[in-house]
Biopython code that builds the backbone (N, CA, C, O; Angstrom):
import numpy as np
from Bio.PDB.StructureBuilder import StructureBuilder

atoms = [
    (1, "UNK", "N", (3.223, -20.050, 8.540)),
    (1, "UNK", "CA", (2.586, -18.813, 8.135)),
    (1, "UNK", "C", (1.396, -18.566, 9.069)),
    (1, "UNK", "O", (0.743, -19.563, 9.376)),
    (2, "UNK", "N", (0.999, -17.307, 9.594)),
    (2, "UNK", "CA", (0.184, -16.966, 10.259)),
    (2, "UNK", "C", (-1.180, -16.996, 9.947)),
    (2, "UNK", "O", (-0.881, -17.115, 8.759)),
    (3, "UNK", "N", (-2.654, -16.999, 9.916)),
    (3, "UNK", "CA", (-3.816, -17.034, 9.352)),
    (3, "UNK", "C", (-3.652, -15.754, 9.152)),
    (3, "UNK", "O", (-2.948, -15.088, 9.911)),
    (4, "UNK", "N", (-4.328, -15.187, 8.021)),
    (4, "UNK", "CA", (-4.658, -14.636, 7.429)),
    (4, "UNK", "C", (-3.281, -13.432, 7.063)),
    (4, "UNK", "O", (-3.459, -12.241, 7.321)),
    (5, "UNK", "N", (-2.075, -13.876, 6.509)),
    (5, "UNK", "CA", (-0.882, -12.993, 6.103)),
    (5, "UNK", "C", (-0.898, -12.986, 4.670)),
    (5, "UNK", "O", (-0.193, -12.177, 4.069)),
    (6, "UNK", "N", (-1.847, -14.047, 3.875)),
    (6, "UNK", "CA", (-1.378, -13.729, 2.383)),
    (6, "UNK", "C", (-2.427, -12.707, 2.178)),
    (6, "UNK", "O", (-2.310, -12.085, 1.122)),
    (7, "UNK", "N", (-3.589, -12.332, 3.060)),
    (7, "UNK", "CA", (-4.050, -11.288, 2.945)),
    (7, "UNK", "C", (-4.212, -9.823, 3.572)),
    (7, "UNK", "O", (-5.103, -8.975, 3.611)),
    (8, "UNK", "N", (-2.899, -9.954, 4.045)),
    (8, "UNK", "CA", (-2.192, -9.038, 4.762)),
    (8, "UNK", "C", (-1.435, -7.868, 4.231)),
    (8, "UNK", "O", (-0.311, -8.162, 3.824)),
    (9, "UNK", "N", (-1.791, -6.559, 4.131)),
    (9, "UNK", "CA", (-1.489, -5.849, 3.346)),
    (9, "UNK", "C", (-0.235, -4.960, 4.145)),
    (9, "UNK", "O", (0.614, -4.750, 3.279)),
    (10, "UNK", "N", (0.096, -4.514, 5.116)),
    (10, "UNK", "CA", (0.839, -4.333, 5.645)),
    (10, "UNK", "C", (1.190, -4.568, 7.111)),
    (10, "UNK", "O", (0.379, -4.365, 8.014)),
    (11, "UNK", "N", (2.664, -5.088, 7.343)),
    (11, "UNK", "CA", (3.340, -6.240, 7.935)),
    (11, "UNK", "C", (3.992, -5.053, 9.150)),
    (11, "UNK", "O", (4.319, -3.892, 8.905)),
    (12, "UNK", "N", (4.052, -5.777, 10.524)),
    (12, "UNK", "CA", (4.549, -4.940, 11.462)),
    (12, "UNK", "C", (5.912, -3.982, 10.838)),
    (12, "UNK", "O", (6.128, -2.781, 11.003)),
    (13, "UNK", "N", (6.645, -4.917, 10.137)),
    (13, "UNK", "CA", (7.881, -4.478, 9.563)),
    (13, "UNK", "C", (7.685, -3.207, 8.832)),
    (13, "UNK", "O", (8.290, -2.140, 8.936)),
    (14, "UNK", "N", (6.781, -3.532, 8.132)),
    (14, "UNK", "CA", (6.235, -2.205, 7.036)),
    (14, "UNK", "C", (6.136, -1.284, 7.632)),
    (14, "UNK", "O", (6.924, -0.455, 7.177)),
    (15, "UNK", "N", (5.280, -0.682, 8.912)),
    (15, "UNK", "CA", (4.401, 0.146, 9.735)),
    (15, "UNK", "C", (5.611, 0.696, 10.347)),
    (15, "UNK", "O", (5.794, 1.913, 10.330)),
    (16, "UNK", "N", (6.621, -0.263, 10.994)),
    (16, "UNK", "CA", (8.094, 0.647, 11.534)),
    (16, "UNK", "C", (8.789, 1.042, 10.311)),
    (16, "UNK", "O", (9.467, 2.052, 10.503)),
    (17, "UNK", "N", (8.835, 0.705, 9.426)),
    (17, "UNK", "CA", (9.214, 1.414, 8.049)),
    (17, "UNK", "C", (8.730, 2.380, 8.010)),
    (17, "UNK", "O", (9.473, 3.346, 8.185)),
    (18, "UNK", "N", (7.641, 2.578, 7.830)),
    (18, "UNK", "CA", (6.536, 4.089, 7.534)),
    (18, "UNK", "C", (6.966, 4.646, 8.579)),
    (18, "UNK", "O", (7.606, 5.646, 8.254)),
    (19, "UNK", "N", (6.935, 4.490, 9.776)),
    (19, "UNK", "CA", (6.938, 5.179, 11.166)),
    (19, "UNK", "C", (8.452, 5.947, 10.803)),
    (19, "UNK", "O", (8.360, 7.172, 10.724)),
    (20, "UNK", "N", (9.728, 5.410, 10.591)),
    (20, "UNK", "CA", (10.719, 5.953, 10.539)),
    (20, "UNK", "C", (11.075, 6.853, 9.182)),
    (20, "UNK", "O", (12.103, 7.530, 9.164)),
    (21, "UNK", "N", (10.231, 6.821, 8.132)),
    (21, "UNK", "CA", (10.400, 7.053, 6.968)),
    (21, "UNK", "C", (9.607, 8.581, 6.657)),
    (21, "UNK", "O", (10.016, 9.495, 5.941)),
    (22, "UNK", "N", (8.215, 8.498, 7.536)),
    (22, "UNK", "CA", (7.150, 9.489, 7.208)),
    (22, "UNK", "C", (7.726, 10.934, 7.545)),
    (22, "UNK", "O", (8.332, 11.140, 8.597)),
    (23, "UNK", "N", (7.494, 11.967, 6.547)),
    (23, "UNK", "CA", (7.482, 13.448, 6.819)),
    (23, "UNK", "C", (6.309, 13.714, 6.264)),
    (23, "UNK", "O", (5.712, 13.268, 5.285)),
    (24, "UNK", "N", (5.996, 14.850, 7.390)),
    (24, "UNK", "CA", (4.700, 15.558, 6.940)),
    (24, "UNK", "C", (5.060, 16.479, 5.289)),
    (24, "UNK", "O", (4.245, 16.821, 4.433)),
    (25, "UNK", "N", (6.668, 16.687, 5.311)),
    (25, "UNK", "CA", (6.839, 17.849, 4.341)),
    (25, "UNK", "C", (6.836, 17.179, 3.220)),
    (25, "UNK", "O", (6.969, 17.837, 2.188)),
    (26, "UNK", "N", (6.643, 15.287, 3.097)),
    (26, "UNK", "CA", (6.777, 14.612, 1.393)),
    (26, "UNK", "C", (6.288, 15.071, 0.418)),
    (26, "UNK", "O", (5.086, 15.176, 0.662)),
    (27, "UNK", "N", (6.501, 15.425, -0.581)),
    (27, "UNK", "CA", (5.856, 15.470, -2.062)),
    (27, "UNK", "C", (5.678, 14.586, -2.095)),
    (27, "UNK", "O", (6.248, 13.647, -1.540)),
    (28, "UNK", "N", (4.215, 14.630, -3.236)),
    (28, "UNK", "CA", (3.895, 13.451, -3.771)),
    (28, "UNK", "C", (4.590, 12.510, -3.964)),
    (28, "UNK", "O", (4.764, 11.478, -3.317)),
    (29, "UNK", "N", (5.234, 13.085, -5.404)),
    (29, "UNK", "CA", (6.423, 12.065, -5.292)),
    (29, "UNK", "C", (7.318, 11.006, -4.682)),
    (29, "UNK", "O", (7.613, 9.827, -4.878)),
    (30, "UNK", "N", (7.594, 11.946, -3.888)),
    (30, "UNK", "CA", (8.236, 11.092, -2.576)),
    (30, "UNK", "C", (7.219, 10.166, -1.915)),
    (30, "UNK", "O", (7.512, 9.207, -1.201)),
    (31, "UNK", "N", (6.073, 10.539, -2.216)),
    (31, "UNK", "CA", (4.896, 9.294, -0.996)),
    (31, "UNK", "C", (4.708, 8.178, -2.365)),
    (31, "UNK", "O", (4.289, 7.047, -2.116)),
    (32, "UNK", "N", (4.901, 8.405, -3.205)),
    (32, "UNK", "CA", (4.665, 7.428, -4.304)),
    (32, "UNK", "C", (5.793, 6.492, -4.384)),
    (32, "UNK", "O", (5.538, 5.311, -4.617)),
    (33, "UNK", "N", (7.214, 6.935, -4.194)),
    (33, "UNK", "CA", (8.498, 6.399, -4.465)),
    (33, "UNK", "C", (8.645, 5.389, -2.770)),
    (33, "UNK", "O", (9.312, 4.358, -2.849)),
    (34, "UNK", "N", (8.030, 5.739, -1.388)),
    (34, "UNK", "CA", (7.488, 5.190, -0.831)),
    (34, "UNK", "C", (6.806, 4.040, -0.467)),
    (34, "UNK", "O", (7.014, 2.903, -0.043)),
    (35, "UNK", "N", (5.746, 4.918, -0.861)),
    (35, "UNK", "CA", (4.862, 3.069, -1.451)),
    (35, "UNK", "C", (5.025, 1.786, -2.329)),
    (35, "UNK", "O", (4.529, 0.663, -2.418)),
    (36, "UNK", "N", (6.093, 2.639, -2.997)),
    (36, "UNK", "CA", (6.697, 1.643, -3.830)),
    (36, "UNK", "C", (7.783, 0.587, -3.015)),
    (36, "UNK", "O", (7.937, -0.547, -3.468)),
    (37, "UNK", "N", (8.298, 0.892, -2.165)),
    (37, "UNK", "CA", (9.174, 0.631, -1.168)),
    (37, "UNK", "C", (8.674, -0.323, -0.288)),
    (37, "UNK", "O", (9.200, -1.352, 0.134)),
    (38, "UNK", "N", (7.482, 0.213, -0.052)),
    (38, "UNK", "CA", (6.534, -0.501, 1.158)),
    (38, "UNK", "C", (6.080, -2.058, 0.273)),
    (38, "UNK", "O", (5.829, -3.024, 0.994)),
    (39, "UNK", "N", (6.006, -2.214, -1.023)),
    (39, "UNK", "CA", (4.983, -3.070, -1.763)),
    (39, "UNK", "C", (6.802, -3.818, -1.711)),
    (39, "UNK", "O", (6.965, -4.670, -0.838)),
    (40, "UNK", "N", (7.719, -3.566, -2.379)),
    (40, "UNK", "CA", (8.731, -4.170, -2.225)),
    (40, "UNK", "C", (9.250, -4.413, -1.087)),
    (40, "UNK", "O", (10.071, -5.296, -1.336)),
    (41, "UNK", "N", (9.291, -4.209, -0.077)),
    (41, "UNK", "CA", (9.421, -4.510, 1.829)),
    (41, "UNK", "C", (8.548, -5.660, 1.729)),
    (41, "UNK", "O", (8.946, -6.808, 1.929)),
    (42, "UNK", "N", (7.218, -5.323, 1.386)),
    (42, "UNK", "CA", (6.202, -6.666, 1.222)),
    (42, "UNK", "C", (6.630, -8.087, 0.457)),
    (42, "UNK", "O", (6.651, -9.305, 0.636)),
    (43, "UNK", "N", (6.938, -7.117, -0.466)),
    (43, "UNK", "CA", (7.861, -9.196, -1.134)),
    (43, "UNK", "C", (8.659, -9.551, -0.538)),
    (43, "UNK", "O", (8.763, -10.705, -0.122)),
    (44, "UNK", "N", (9.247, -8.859, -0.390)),
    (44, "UNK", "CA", (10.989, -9.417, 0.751)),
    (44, "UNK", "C", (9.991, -10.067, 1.766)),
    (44, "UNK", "O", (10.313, -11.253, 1.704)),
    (45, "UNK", "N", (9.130, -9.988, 2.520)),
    (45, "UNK", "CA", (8.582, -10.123, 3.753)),
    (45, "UNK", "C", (7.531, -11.614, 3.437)),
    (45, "UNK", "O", (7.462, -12.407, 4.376)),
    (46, "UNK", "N", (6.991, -11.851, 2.543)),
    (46, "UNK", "CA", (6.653, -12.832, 1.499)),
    (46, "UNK", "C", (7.631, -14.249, 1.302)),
    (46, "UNK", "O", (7.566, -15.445, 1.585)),
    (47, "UNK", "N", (8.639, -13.232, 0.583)),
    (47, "UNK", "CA", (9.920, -14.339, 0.308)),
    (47, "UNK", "C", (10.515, -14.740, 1.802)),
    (47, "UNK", "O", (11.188, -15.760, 1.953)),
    (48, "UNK", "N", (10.363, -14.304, 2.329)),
    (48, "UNK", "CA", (11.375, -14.941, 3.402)),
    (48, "UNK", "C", (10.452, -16.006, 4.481)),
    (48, "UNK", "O", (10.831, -16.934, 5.196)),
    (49, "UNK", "N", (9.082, -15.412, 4.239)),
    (49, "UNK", "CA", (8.130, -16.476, 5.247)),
    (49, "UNK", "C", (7.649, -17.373, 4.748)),
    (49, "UNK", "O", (7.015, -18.216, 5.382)),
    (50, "UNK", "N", (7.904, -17.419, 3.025)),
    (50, "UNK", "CA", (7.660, -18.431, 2.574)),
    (50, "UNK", "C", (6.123, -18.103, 2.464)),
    (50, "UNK", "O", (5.374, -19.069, 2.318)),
    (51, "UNK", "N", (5.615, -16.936, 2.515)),
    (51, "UNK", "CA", (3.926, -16.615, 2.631)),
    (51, "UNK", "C", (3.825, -17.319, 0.998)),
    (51, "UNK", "O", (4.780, -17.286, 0.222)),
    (52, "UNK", "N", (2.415, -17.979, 0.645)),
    (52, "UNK", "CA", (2.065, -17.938, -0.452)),
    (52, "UNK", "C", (0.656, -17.455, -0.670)),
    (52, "UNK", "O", (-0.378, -17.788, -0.090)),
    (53, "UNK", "N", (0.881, -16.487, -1.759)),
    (53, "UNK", "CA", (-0.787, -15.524, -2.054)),
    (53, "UNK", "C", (-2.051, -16.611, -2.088)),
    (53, "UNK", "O", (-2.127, -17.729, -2.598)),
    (54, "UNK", "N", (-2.949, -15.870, -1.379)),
    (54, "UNK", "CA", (-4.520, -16.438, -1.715)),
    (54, "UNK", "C", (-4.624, -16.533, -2.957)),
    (54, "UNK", "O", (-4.086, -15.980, -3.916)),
    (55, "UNK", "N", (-5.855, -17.785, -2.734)),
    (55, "UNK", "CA", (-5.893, -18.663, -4.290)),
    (55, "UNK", "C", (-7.630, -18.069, -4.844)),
    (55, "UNK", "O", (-8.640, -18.233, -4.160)),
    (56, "UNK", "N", (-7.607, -17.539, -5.897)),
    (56, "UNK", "CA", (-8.736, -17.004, -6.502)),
    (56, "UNK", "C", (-9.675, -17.689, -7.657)),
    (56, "UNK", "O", (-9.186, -18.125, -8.700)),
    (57, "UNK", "N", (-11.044, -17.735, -7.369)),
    (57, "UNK", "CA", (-11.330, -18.721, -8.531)),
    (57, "UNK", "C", (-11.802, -17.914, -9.379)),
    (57, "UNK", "O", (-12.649, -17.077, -9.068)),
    (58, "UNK", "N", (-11.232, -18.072, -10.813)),
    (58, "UNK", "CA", (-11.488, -18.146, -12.538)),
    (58, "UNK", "C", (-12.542, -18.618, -12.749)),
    (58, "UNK", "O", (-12.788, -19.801, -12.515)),
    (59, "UNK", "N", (-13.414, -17.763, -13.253)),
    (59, "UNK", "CA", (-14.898, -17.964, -13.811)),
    (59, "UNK", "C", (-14.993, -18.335, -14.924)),
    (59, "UNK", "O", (-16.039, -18.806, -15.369)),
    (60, "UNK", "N", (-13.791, -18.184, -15.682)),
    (60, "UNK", "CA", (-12.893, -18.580, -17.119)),
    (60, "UNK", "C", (-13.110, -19.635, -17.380)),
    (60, "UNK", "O", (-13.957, -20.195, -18.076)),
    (61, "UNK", "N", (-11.655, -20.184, -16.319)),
    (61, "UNK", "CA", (-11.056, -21.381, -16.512)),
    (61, "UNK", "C", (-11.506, -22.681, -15.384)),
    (61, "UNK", "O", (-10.915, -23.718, -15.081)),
    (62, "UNK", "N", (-12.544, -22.219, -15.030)),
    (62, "UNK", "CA", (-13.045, -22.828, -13.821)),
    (62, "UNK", "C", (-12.046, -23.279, -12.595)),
    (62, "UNK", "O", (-12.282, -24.088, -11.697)),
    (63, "UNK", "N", (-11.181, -22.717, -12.770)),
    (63, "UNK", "CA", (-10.028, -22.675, -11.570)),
    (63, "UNK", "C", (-9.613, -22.327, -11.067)),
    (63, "UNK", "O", (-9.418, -21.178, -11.467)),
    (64, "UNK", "N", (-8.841, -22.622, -9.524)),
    (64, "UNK", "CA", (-7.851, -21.753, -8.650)),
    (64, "UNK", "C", (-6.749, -21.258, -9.148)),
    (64, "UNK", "O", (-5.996, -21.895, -9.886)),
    (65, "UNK", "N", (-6.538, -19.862, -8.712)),
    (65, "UNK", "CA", (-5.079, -19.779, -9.316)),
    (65, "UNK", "C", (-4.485, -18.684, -7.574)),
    (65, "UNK", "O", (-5.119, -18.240, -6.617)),
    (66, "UNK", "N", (-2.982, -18.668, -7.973)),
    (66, "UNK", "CA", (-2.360, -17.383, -7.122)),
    (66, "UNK", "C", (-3.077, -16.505, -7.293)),
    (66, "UNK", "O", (-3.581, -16.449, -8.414)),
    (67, "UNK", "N", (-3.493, -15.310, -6.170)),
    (67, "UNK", "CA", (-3.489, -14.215, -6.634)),
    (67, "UNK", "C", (-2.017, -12.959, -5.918)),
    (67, "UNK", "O", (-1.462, -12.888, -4.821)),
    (68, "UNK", "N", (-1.913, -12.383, -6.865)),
    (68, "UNK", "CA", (-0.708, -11.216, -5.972)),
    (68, "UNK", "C", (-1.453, -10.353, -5.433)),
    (68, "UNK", "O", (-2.529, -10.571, -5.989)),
    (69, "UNK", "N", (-1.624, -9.462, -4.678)),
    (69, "UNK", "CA", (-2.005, -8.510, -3.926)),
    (69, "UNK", "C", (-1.667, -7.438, -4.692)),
    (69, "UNK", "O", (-0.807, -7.543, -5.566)),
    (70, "UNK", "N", (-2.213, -6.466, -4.480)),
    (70, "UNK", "CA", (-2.187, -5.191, -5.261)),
    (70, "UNK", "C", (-0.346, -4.295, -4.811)),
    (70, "UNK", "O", (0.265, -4.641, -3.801)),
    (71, "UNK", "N", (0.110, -3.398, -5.604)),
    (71, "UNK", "CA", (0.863, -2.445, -4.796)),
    (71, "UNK", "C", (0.397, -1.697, -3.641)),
    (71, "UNK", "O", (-0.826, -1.664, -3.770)),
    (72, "UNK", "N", (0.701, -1.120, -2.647)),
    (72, "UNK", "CA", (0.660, -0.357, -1.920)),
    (72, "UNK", "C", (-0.114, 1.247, -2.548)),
    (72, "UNK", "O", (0.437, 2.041, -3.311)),
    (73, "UNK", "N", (-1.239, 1.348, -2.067)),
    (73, "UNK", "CA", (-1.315, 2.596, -3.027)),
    (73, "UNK", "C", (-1.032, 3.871, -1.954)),
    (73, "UNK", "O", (-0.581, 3.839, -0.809)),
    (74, "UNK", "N", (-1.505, 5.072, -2.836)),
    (74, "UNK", "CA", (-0.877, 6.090, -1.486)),
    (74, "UNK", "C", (-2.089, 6.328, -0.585)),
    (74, "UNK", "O", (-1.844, 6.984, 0.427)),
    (75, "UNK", "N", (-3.558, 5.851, -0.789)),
    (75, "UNK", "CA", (-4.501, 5.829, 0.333)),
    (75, "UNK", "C", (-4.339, 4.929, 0.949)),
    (75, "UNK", "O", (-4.474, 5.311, 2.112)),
    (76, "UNK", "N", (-4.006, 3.361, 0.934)),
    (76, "UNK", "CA", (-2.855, 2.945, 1.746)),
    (76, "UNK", "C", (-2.301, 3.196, 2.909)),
    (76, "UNK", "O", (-2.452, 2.780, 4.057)),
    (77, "UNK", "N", (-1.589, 4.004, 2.350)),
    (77, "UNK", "CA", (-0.314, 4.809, 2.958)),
    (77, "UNK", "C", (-1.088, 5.688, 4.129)),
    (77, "UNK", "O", (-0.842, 5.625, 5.334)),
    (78, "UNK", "N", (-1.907, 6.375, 3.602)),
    (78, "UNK", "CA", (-3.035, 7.266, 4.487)),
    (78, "UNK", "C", (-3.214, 6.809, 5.407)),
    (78, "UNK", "O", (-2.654, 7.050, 6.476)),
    (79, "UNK", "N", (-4.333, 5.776, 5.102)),
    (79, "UNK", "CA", (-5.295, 4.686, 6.194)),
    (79, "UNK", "C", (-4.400, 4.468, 7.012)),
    (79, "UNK", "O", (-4.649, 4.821, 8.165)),
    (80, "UNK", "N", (-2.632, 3.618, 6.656)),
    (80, "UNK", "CA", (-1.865, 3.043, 7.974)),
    (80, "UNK", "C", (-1.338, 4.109, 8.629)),
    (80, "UNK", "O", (-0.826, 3.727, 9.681)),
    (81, "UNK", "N", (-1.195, 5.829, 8.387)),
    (81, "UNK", "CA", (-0.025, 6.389, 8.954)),
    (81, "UNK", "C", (-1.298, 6.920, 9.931)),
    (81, "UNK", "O", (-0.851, 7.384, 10.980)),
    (82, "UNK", "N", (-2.844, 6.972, 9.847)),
    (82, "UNK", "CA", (-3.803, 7.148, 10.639)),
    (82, "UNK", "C", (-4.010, 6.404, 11.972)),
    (82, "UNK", "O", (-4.256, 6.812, 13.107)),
    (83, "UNK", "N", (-3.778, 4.836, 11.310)),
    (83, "UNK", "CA", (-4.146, 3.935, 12.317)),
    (83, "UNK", "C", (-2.663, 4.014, 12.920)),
    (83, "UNK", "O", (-2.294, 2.952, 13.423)),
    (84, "UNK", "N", (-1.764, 5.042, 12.964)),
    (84, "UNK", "CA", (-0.096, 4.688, 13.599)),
    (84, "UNK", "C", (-0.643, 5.696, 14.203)),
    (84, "UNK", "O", (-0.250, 5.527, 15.357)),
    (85, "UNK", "N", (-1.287, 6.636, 14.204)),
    (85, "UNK", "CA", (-1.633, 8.044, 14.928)),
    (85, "UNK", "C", (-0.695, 8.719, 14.804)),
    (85, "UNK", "O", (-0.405, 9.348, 15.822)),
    (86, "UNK", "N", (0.431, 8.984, 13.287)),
    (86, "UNK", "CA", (1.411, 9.717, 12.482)),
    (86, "UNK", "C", (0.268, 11.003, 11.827)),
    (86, "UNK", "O", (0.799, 12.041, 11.432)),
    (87, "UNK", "N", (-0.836, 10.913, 11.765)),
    (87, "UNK", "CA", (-1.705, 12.045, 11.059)),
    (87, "UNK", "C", (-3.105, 11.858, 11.901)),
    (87, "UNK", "O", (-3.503, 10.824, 12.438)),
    (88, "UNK", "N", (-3.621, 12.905, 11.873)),
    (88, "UNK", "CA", (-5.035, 13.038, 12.482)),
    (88, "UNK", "C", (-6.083, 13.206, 11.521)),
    (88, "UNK", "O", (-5.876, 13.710, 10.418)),
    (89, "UNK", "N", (-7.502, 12.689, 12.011)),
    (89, "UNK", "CA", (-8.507, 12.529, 11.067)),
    (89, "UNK", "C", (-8.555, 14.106, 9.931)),
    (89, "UNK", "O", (-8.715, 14.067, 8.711)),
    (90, "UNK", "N", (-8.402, 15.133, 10.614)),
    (90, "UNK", "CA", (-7.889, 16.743, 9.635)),
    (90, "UNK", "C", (-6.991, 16.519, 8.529)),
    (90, "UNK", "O", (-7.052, 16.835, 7.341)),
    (91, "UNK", "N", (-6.214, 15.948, 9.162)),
    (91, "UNK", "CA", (-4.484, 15.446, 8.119)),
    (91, "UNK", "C", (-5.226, 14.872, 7.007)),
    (91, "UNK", "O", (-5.549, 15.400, 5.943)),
    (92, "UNK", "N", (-5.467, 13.540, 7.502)),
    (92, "UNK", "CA", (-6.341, 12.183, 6.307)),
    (92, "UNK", "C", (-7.106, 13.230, 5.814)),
    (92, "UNK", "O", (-6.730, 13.631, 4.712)),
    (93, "UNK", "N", (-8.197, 13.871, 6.358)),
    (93, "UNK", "CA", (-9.176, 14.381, 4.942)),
    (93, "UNK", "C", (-8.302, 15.133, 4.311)),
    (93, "UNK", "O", (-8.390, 14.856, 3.115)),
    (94, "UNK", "N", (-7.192, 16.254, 4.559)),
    (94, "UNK", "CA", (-6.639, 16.790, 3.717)),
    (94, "UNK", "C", (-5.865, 16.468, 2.827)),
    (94, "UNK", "O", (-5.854, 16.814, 1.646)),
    (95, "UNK", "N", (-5.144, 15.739, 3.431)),
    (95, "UNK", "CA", (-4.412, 14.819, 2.582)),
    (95, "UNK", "C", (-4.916, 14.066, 1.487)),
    (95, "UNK", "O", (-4.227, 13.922, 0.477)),
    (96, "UNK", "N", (-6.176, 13.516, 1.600)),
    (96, "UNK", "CA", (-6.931, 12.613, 0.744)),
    (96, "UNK", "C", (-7.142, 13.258, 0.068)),
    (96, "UNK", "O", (-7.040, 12.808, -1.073)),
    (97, "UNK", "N", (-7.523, 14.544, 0.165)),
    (97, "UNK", "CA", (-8.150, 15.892, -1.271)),
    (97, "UNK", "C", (-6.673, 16.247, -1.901)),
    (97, "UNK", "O", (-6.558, 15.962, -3.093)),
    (98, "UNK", "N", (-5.568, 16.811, -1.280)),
    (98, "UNK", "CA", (-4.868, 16.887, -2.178)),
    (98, "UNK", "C", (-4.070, 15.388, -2.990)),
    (98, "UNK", "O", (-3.494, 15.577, -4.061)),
    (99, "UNK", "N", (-4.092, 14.535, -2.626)),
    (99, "UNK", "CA", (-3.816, 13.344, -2.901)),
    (99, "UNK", "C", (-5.040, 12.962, -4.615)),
    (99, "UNK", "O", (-4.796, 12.442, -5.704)),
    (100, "UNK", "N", (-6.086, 13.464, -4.095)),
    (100, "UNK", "CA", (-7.516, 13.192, -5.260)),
    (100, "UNK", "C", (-7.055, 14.213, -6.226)),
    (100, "UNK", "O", (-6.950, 13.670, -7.326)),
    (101, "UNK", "N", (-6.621, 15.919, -6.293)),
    (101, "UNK", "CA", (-6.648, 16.768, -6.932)),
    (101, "UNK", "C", (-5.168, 16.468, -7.592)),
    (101, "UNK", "O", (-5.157, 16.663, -8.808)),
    (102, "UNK", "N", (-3.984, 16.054, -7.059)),
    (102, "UNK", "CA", (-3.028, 16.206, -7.383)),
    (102, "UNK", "C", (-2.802, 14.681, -8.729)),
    (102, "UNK", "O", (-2.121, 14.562, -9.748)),
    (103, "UNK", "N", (-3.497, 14.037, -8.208)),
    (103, "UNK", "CA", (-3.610, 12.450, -8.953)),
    (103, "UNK", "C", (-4.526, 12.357, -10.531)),
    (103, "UNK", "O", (-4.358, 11.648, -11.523)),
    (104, "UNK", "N", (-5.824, 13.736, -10.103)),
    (104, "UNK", "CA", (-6.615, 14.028, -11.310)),
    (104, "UNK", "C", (-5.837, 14.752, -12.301)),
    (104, "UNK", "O", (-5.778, 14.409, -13.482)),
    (105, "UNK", "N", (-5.116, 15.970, -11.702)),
    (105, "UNK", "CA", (-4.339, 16.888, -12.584)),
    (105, "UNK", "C", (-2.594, 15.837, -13.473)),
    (105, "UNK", "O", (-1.799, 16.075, -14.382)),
    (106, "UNK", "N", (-2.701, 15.319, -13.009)),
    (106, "UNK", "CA", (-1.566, 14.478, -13.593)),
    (106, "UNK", "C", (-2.032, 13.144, -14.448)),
    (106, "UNK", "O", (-1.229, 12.481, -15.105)),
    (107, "UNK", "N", (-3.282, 12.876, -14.360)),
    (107, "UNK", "CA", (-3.548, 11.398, -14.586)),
    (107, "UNK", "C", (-2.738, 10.226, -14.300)),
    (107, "UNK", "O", (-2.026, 9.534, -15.028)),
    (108, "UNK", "N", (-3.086, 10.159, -12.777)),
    (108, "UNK", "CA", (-2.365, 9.457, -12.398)),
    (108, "UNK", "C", (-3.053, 8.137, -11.915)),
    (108, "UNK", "O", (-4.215, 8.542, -11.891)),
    (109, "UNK", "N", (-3.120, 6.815, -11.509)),
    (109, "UNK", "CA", (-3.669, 5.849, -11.054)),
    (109, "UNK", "C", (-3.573, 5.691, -9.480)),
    (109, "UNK", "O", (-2.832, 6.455, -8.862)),
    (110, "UNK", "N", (-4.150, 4.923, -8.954)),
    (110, "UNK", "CA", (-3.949, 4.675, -7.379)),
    (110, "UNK", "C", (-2.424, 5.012, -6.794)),
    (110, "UNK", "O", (-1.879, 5.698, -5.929)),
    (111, "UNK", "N", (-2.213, 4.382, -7.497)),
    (111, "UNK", "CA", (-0.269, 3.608, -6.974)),
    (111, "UNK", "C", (0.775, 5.138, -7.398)),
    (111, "UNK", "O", (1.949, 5.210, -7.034)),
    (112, "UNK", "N", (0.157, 6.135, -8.118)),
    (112, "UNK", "CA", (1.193, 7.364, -8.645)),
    (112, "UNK", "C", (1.709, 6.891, -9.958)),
    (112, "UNK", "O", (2.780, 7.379, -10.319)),
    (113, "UNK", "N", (0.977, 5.797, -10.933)),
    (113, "UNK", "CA", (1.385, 6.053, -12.038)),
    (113, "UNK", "C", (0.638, 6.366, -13.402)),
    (113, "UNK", "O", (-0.524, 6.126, -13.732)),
    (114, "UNK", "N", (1.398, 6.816, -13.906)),
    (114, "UNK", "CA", (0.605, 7.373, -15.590)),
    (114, "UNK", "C", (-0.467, 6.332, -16.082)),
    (114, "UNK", "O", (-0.123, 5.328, -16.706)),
    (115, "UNK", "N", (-1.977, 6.649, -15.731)),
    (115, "UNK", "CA", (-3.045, 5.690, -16.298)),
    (115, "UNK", "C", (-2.978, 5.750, -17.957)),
    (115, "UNK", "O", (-3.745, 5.061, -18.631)),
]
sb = StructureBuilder()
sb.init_structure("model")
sb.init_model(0)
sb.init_chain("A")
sb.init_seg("    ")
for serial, (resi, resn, name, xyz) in enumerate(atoms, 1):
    if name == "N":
        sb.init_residue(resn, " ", resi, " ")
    sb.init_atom(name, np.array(xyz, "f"), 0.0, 1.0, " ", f" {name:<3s}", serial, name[0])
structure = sb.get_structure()
């Protein structure tokens, strides 16, 4: 395993995923059903390297445990299709506002689901 991959949120594999996958014309929807894709690409990518998640300490239980990494959320999705130079800093802010307005009007959580 490579240094620092269990805290690796998205994997070269992922990024040519997005790269071949991205339309400017997605609905939400579709960028949510996406990311969902991308977080599952991520386990497959996990399972096969044998990656195992960073270990987090319990203030609880005074102990280490796994931690899983979050889903893929759709700012996420933003940040990497920016750093692919798939959207321009105009795109990202716009995107991010309708992404904020469209997520408030639905009550929706990071990831596109019902909080």
């Amino acid at each position: 395993m490579a240094s620092g991959d269990a805290q690796r949120a998205w994997f070269p594999e992922m990024m040519s995923s997005l790269k071949d996958t991205w339309n400017p014309q997605m609905s939400w929807e579709e960028c949510v059903k996406l990311c969902q894709r991308m977080t599952l690409l991520r386990e497959s990518i996990w399972n096969e390297g044998n990656i195992k998640p960073a270990k987090m300490w319990c203030k609880n239980c005074q102990g280490y445990h796994e931690s899983r990494p979050p889903d893929i959320s759709i700012r996420s999705m933003l940040f990497t299709l920016k750093k692919l130079n798939l959207i321009d800093d105009n795109d990202f802010k716009r995107l991010d506002k309708s992404w904020k307005k469209y997520k408030k009007e639905l009550k929706l959580d990071a990831y596109g689901k019902k909080s």
